[in-house]
VMD Tcl script that builds the backbone (N, CA, C; Angstrom):
set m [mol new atoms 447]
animate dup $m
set s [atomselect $m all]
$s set {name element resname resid chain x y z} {
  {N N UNK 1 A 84.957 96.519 34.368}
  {CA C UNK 1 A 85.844 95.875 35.318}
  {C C UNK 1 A 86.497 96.901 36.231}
  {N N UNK 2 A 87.410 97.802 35.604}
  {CA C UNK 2 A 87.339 99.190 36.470}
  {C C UNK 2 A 86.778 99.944 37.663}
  {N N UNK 3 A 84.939 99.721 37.088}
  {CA C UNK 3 A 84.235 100.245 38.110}
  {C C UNK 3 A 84.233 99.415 39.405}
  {N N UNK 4 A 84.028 97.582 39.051}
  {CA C UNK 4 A 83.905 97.202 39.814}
  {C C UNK 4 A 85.412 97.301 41.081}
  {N N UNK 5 A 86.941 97.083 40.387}
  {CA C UNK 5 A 87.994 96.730 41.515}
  {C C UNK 5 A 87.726 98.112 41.978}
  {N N UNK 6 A 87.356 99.479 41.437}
  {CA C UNK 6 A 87.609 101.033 42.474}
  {C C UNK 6 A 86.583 100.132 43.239}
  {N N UNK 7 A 85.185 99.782 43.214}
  {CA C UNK 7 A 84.342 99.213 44.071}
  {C C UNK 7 A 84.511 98.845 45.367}
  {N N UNK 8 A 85.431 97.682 44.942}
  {CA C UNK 8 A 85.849 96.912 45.746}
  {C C UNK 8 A 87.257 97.794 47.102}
  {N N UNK 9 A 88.042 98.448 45.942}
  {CA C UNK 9 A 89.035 99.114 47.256}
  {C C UNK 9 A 88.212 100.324 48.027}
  {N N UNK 10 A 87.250 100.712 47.766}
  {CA C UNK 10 A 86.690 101.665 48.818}
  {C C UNK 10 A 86.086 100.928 49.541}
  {N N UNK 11 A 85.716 99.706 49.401}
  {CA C UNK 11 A 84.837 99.176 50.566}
  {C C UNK 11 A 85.757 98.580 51.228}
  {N N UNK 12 A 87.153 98.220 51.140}
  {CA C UNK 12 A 88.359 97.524 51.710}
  {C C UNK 12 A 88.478 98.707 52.380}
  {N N UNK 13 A 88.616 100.051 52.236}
  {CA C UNK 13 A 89.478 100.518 52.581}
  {C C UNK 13 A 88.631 101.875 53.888}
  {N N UNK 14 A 87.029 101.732 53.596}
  {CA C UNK 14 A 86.059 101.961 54.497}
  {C C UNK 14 A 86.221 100.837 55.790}
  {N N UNK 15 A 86.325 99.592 55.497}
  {CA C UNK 15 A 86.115 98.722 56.770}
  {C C UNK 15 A 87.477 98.970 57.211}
  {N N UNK 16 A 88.552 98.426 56.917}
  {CA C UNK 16 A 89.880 98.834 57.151}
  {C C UNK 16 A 89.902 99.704 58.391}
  {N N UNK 17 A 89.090 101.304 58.261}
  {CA C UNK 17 A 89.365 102.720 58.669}
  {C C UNK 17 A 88.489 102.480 59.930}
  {N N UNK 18 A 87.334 101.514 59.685}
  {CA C UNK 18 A 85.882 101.296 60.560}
  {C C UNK 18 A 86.797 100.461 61.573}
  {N N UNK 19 A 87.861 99.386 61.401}
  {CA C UNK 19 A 88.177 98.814 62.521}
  {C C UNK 19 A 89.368 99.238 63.247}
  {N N UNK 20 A 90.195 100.326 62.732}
  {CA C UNK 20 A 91.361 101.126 63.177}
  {C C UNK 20 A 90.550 101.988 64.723}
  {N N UNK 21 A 89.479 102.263 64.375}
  {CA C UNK 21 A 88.274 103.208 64.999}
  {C C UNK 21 A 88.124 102.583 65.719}
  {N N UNK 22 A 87.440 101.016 65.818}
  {CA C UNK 22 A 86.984 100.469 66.888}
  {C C UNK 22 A 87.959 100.353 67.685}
  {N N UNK 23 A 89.311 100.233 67.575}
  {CA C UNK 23 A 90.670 99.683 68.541}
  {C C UNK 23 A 91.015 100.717 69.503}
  {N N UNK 24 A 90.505 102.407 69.129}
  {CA C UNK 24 A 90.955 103.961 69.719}
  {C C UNK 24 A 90.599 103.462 70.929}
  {N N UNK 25 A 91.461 103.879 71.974}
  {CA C UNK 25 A 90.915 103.571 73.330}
  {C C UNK 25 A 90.432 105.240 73.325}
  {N N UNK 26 A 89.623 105.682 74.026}
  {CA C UNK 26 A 88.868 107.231 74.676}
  {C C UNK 26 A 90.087 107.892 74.810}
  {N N UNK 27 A 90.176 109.298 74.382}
  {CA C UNK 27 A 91.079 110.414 74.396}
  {C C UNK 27 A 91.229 110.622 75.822}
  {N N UNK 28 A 92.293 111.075 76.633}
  {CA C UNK 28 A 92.268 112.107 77.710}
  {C C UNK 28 A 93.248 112.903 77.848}
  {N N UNK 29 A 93.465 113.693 78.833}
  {CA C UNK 29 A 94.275 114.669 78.755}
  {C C UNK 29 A 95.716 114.686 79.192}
  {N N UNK 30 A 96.189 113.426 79.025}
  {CA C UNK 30 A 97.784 113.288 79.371}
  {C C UNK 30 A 98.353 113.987 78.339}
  {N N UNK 31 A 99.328 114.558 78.991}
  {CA C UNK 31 A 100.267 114.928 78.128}
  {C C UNK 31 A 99.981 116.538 77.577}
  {N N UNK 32 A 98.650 117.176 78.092}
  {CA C UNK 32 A 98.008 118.635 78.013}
  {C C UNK 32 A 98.219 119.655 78.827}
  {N N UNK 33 A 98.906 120.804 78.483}
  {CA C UNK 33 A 98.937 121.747 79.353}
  {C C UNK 33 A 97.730 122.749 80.005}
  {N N UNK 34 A 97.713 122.771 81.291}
  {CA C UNK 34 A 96.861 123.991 81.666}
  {C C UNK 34 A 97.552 124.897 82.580}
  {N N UNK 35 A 97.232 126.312 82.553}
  {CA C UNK 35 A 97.785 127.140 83.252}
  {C C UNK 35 A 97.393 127.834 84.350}
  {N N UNK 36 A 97.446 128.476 85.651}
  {CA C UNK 36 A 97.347 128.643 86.361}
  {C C UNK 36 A 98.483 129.223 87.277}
  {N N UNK 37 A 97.886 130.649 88.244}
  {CA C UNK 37 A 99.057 131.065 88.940}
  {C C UNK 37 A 100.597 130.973 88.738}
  {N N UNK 38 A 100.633 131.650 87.388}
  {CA C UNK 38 A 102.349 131.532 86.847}
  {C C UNK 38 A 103.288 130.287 86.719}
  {N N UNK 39 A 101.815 129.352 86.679}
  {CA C UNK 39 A 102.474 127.779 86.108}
  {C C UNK 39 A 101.714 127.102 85.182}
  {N N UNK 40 A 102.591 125.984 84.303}
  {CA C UNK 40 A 102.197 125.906 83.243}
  {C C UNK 40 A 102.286 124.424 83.921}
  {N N UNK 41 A 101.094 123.247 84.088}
  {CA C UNK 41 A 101.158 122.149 84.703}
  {C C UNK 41 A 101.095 121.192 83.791}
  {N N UNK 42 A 101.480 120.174 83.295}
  {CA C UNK 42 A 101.393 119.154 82.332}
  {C C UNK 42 A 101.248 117.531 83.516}
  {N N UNK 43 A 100.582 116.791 83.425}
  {CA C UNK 43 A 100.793 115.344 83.504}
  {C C UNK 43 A 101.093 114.703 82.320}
  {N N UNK 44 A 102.463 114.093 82.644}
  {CA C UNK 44 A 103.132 113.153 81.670}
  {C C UNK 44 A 102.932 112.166 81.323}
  {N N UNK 45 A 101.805 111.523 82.972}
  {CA C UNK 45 A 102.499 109.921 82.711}
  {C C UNK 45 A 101.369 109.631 83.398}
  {N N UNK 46 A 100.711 108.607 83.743}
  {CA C UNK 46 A 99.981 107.666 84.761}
  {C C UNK 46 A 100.203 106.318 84.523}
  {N N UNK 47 A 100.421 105.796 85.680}
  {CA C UNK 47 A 100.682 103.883 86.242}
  {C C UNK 47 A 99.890 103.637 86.927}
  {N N UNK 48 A 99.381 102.248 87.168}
  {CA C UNK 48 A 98.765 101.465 88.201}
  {C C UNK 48 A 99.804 101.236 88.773}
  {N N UNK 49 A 99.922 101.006 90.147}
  {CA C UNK 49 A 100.705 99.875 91.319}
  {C C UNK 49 A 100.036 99.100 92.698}
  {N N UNK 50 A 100.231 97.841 92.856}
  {CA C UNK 50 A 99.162 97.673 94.000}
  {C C UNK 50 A 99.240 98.718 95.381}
  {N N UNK 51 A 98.507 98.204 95.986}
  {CA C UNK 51 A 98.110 99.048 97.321}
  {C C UNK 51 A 98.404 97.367 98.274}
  {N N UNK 52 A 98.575 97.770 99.591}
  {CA C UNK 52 A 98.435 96.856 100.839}
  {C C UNK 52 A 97.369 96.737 100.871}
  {N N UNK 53 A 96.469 97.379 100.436}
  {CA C UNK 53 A 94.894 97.107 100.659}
  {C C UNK 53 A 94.447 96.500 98.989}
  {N N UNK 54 A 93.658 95.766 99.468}
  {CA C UNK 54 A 93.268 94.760 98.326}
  {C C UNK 54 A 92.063 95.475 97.390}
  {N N UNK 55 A 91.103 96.209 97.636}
  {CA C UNK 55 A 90.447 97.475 97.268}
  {C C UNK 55 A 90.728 98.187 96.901}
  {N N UNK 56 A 92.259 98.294 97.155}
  {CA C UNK 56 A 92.453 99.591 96.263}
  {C C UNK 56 A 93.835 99.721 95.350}
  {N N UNK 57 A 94.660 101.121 94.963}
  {CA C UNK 57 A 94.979 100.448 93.782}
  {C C UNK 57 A 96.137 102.139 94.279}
  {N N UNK 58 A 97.289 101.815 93.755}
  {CA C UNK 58 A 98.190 103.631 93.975}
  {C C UNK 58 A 97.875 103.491 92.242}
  {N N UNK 59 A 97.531 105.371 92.245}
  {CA C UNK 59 A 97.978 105.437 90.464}
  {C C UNK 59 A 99.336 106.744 91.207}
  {N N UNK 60 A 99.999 106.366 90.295}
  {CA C UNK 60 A 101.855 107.398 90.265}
  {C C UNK 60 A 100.984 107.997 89.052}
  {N N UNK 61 A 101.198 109.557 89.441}
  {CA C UNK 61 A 100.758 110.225 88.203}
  {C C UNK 61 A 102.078 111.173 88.264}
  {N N UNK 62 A 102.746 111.294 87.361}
  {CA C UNK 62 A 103.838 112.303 86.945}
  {C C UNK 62 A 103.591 113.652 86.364}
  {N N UNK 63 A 104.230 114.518 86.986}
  {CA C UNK 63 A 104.160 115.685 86.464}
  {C C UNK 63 A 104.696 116.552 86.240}
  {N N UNK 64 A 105.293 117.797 85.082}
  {CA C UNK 64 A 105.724 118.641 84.644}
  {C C UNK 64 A 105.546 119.731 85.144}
  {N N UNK 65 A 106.117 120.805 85.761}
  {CA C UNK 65 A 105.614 122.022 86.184}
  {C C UNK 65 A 106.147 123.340 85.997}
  {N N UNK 66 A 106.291 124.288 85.381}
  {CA C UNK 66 A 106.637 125.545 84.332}
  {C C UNK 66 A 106.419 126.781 85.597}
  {N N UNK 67 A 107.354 127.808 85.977}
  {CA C UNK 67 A 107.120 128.499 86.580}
  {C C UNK 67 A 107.565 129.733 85.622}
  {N N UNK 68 A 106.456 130.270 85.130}
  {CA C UNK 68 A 106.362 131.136 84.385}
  {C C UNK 68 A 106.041 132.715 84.488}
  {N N UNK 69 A 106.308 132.715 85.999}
  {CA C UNK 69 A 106.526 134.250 87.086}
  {C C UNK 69 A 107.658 134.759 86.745}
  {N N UNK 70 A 107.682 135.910 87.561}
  {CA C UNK 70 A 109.313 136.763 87.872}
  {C C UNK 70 A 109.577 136.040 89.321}
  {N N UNK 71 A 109.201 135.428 89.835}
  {CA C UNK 71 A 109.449 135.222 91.580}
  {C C UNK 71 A 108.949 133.730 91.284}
  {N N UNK 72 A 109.691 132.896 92.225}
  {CA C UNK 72 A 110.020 131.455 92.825}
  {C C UNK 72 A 108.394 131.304 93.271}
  {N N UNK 73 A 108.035 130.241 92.896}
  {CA C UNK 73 A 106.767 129.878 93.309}
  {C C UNK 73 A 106.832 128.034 93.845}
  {N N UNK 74 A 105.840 127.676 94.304}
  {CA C UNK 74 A 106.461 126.086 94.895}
  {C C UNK 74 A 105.274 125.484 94.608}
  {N N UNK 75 A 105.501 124.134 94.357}
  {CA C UNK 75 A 104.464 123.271 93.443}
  {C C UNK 75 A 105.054 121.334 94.436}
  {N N UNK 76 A 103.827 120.496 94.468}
  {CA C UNK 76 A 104.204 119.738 95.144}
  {C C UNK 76 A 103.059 118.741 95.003}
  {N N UNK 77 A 103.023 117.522 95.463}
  {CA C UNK 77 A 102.035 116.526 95.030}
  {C C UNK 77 A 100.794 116.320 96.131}
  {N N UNK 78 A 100.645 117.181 97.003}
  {CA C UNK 78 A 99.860 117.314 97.933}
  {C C UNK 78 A 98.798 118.575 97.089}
  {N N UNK 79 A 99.311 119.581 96.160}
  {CA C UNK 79 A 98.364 120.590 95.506}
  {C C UNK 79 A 97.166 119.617 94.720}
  {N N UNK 80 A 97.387 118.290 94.818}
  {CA C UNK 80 A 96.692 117.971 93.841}
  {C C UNK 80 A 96.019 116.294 94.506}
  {N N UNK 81 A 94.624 116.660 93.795}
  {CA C UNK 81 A 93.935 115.325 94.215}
  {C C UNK 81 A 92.799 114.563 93.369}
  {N N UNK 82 A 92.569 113.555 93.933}
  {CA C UNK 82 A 91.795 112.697 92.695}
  {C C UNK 82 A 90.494 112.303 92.565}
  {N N UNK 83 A 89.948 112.362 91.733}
  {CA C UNK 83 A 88.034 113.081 91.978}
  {C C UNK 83 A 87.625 111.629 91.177}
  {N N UNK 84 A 87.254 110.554 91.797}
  {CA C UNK 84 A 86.745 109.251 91.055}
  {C C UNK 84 A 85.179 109.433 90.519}
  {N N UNK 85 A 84.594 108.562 90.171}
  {CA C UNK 85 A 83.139 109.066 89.639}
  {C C UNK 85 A 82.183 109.196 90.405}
  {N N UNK 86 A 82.116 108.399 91.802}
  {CA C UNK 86 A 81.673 109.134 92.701}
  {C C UNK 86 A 81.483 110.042 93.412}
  {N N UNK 87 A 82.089 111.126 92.646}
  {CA C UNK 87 A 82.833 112.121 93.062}
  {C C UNK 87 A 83.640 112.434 94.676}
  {N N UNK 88 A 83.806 111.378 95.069}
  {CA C UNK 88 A 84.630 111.260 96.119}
  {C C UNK 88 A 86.422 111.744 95.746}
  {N N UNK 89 A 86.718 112.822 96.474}
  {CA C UNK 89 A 88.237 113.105 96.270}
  {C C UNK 89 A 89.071 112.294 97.069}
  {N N UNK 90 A 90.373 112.154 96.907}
  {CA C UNK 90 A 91.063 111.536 97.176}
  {C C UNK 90 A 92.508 112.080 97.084}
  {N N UNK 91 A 93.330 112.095 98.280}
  {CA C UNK 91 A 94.536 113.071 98.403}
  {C C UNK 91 A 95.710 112.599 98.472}
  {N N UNK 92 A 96.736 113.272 98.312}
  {CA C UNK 92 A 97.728 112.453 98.237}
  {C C UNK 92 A 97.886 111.555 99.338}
  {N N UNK 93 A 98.909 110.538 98.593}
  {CA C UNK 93 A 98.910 108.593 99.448}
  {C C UNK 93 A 100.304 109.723 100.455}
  {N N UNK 94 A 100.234 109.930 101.445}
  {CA C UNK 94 A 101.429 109.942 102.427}
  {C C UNK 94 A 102.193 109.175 102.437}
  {N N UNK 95 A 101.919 107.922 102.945}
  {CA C UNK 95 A 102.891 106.417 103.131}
  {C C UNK 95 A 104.235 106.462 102.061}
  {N N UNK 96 A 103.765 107.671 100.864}
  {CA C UNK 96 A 104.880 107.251 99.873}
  {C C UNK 96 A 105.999 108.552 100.227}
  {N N UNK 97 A 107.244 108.004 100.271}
  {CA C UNK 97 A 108.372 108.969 100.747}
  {C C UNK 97 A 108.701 109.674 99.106}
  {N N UNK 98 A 108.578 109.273 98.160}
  {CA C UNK 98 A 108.686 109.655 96.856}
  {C C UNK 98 A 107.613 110.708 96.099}
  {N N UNK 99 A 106.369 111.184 96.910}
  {CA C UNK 99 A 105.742 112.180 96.209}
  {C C UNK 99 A 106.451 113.605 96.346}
  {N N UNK 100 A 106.562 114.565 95.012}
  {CA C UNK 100 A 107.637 115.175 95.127}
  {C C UNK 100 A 106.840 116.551 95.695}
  {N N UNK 101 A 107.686 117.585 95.667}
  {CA C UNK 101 A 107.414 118.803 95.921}
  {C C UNK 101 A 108.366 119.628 96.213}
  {N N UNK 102 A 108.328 121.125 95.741}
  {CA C UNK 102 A 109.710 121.805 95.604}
  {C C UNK 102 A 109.399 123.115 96.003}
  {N N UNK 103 A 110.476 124.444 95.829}
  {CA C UNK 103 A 110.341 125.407 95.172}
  {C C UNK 103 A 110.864 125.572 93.689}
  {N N UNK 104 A 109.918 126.244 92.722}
  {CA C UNK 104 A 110.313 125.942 91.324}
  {C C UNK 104 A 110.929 127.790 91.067}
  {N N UNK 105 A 112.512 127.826 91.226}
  {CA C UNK 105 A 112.743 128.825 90.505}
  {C C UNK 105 A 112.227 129.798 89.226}
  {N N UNK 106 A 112.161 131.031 88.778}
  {CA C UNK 106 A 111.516 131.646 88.025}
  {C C UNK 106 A 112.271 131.224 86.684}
  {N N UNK 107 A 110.874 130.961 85.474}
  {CA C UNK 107 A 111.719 130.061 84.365}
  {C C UNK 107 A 112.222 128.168 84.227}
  {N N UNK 108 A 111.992 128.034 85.442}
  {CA C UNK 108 A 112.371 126.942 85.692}
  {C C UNK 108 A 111.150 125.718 85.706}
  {N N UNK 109 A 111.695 124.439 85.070}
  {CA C UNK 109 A 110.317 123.208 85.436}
  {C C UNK 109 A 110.946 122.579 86.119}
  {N N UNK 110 A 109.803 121.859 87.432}
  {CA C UNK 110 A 110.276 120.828 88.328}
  {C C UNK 110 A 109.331 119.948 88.053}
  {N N UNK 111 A 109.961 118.423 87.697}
  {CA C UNK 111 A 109.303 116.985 87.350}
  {C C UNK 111 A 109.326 116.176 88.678}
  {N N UNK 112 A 108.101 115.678 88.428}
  {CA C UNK 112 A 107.910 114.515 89.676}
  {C C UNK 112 A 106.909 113.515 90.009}
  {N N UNK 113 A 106.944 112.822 91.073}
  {CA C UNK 113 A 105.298 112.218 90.182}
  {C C UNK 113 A 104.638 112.305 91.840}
  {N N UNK 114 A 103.453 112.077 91.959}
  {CA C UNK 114 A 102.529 112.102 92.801}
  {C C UNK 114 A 101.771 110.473 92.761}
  {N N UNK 115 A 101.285 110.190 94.639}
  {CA C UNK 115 A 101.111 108.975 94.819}
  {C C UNK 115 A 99.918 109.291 95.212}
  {N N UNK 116 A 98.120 108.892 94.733}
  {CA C UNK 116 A 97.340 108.629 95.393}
  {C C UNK 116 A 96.783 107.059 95.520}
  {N N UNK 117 A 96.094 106.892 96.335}
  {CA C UNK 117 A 95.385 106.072 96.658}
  {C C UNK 117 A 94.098 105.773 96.336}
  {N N UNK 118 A 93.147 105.148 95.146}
  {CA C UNK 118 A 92.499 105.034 94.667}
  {C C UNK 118 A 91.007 103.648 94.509}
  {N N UNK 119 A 90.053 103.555 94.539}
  {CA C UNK 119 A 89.332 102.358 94.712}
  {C C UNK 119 A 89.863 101.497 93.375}
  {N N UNK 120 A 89.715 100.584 92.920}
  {CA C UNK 120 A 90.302 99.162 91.771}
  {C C UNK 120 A 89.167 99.436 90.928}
  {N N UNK 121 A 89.363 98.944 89.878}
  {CA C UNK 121 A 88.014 98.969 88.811}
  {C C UNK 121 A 87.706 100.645 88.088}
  {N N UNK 122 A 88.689 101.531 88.705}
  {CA C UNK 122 A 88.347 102.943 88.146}
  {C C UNK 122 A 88.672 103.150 86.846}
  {N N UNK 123 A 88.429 103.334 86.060}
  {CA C UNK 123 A 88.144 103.279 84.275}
  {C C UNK 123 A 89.115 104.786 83.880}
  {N N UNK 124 A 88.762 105.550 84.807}
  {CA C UNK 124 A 88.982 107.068 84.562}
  {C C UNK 124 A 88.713 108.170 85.553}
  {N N UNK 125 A 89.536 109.006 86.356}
  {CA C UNK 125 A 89.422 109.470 87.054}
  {C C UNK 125 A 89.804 111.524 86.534}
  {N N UNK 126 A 89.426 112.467 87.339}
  {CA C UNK 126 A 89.848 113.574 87.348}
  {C C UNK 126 A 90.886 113.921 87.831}
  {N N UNK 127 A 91.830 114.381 87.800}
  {CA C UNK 127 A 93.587 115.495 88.877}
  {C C UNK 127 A 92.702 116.540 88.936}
  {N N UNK 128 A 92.443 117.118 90.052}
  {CA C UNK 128 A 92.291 118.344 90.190}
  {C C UNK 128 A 93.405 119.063 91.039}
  {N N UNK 129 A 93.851 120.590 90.770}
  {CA C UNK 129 A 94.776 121.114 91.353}
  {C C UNK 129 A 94.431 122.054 92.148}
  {N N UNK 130 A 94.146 121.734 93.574}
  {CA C UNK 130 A 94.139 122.515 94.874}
  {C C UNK 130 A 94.977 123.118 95.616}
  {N N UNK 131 A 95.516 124.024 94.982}
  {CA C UNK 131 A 96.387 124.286 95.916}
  {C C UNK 131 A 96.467 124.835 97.268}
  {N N UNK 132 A 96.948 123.781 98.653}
  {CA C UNK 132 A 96.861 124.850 99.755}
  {C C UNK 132 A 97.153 126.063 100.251}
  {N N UNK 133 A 98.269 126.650 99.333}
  {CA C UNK 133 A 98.896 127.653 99.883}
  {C C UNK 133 A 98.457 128.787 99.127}
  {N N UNK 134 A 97.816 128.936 98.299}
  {CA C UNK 134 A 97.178 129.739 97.139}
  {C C UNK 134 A 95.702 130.104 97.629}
  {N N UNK 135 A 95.531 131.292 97.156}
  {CA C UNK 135 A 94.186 131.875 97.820}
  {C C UNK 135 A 93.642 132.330 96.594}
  {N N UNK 136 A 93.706 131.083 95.340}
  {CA C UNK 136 A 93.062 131.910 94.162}
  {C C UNK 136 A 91.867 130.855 94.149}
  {N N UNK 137 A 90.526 130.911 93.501}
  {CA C UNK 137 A 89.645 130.874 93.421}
  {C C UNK 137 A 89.172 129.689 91.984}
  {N N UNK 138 A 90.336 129.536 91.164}
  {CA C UNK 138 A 90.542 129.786 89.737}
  {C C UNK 138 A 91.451 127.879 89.964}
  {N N UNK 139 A 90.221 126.725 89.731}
  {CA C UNK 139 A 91.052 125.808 89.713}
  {C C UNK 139 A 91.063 124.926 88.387}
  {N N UNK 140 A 92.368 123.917 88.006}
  {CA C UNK 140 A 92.152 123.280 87.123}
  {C C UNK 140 A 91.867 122.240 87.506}
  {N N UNK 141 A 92.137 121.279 86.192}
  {CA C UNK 141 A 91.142 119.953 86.048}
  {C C UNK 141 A 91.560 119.106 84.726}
  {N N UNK 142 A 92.563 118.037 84.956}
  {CA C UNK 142 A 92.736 117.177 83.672}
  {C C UNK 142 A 91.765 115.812 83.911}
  {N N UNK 143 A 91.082 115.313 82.685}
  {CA C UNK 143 A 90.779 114.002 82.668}
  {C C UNK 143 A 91.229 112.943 82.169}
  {N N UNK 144 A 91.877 111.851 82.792}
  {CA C UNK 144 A 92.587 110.966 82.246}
  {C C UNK 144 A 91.957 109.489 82.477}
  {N N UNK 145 A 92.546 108.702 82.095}
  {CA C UNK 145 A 92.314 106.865 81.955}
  {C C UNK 145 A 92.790 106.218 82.356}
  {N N UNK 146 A 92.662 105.202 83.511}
  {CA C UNK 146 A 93.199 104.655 84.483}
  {C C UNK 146 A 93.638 103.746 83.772}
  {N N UNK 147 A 94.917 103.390 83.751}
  {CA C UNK 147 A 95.353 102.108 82.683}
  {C C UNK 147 A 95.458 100.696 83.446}
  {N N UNK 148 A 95.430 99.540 82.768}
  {CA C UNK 148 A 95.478 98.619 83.760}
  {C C UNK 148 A 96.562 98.163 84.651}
  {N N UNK 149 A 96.623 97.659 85.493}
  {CA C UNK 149 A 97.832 97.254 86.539}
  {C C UNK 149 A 98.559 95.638 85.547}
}
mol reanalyze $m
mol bondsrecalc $m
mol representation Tube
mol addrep $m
């Protein structure tokens, strides 16, 4: 009798684990630091919000930014843009008076979020960080999951 109830709770407790698994939505990289030019960049956050255009879709992506120099360096939501699977990029939404951008004192993080403009139906897109004012060679790249609106 023994053999059989252990029997029975490993196979409870195999399916159990098998359907916790099926529910994982795909990993991405919110919430991951990468570094670059004496900054330490994190995205915090991503939202859907509509667009005036019916095609398309704003994602607000928020972000953390670490200035980890001896000297003031400046970070802003225009360094950064959005690479869909078509690999078509996509730059910051202008129209929004709220995409941030600063100078980030030495030691210091400046939070903020960034507005692009995006096609509807995108599952998962790339941030890549371009910066214009930077003449380094050396770019990053988070992958994240477009959540629903």
């Amino acid at each position: 009798m023994k053999k059989n109830k252990s029997w029975l709770v490993m196979c409870i407790l195999s399916l159990a684990m098998l359907m916790v698994g099926c529910g994982k939505a795909e990993s991405d990289d919110v919430g991951k630091t990468r570094a670059v030019n004496d900054l330490e960049i994190t995205i915090t956050n991503i939202a859907i919000q509509n667009s005036s255009n019916d095609d398309k879709q704003i994602a607000k992506i928020d972000f953390s930014i670490k200035n980890t120099g001896k000297e003031e360096s400046g970070a802003g939501a225009g360094d950064f843009t959005i690479q869909t699977k078509d690999e078509t990029k996509h730059p910051v939404y202008g129209l929004n008076a709220n995409n941030f951008g600063s100078v980030i004192p030495a030691g210091k993080v400046l939070k903020g979020s960034g507005y692009y403009e995006i096609p509807t139906g995108q599952k998962s897109v790339t941030v890549l960080y371009e910066p214009y004012a930077t003449a380094t060679t050396e770019r990053i790249a988070w992958r994240i999951n477009v959540p629903a609106k």
